[in-house]
N, C-alpha and C positions, 0 to 999 in steps of 0.2 A: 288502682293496682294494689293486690295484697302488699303486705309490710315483710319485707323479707327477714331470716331470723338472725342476720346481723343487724339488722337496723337499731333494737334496743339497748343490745346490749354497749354499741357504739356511742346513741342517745346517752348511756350512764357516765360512760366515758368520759364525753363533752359535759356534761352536768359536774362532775365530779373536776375536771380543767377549770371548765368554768369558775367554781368555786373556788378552788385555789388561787387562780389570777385573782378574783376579785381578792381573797382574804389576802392575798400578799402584797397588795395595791393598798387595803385598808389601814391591814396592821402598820405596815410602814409609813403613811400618813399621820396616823394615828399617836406612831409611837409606841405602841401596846409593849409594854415593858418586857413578859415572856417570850416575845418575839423578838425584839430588838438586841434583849441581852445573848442571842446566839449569833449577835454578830460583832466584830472588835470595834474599838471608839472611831479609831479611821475611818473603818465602811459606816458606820452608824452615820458620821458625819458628810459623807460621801452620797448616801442615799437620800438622807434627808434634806439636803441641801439640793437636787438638783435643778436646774432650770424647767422653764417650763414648756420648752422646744422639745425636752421630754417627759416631764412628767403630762401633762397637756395628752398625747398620744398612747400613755401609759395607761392611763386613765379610762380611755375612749376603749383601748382594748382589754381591758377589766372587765366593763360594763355590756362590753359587745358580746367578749364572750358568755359571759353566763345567761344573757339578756338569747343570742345566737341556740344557745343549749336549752330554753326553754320552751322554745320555736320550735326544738326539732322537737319536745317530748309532747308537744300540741301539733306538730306536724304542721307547723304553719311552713307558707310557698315561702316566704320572706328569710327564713331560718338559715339559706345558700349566702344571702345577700347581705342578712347581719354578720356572722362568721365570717365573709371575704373582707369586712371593714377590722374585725377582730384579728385575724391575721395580718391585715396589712398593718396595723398597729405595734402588733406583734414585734414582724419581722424589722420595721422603722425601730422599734424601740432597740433592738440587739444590735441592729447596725450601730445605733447611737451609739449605746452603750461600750461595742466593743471598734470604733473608728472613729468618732468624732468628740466625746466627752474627752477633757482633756483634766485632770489625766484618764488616761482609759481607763473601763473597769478592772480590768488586766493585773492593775499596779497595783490594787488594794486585794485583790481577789485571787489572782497565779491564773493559770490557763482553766481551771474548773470554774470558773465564773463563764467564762466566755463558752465552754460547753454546756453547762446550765441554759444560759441564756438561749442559745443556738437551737438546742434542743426544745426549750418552751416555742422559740416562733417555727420552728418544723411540725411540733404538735399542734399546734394552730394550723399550720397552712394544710396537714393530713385532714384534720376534722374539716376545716372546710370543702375540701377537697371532694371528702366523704359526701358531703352534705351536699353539694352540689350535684355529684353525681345521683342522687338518690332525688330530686330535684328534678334534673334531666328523665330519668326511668319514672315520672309520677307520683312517686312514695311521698313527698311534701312539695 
């Protein structure tokens, strides 16, 4: 099947997600000082400490996604099936995040954490979505 002319510019999309999950997955591992310093000592120590019921998962959809985003721009068949692991990650991680870390991210963050977060696993579960569908119709 030809490649319809959403397909690319979607592909940049997810590359560009991609990359941000991982780089905020890294940095914050990392510690990367110009990142770290845009957030207060609390959250600093709230992120970097967390367990690994979620970092674990964190992780997984970091590397799904961008790894998911490079599928699609090879067009590989497999690009639906990394992305669904990437958003299941995703959406696991906000639930954490905003219902079961104790204290919630909520306490350190106000309600724009939890719309942050919310919004990062809806754009995941879109791209995949995306991606699936295009999948189904042939395109990858």
């Amino acid at each position: 099947m030809s490649t319809p002319w959403h397909y690319w510019p979607m592909t940049i999309l997810a590359l560009g997600w991609g990359a941000g999950t991982a780089a905020d997955y890294l940095m914050t591992q990392f510690a990367y000082p110009p990142y770290i310093a845009l957030f207060s000592e609390p959250q600093v120590d709230y992120f970097t400490t967390l367990p690994a019921a979620f970092d674990g998962p964190w992780a997984v959809g970091a590397v799904a996604a961008i790894l998911g985003a490079l599928m699609m721009a090879a067009r590989a068949s497999l690009a639906a099936a990394v992305l669904a692991v990437a958003a299941a990650a995703m959406v696991y991680s906000a639930v954490w995040l905003m219902f079961v870390s104790d204290p919630p991210m909520r306490d350190l963050t106000g309600v724009i954490g939890d719309v942050i977060v919310g919004a990062g696993a809806a754009v995941s579960v879109l791209i995949w979505l995306y991606a699936r569908a295009q999948h189904a119709r042939g395109v990858l």
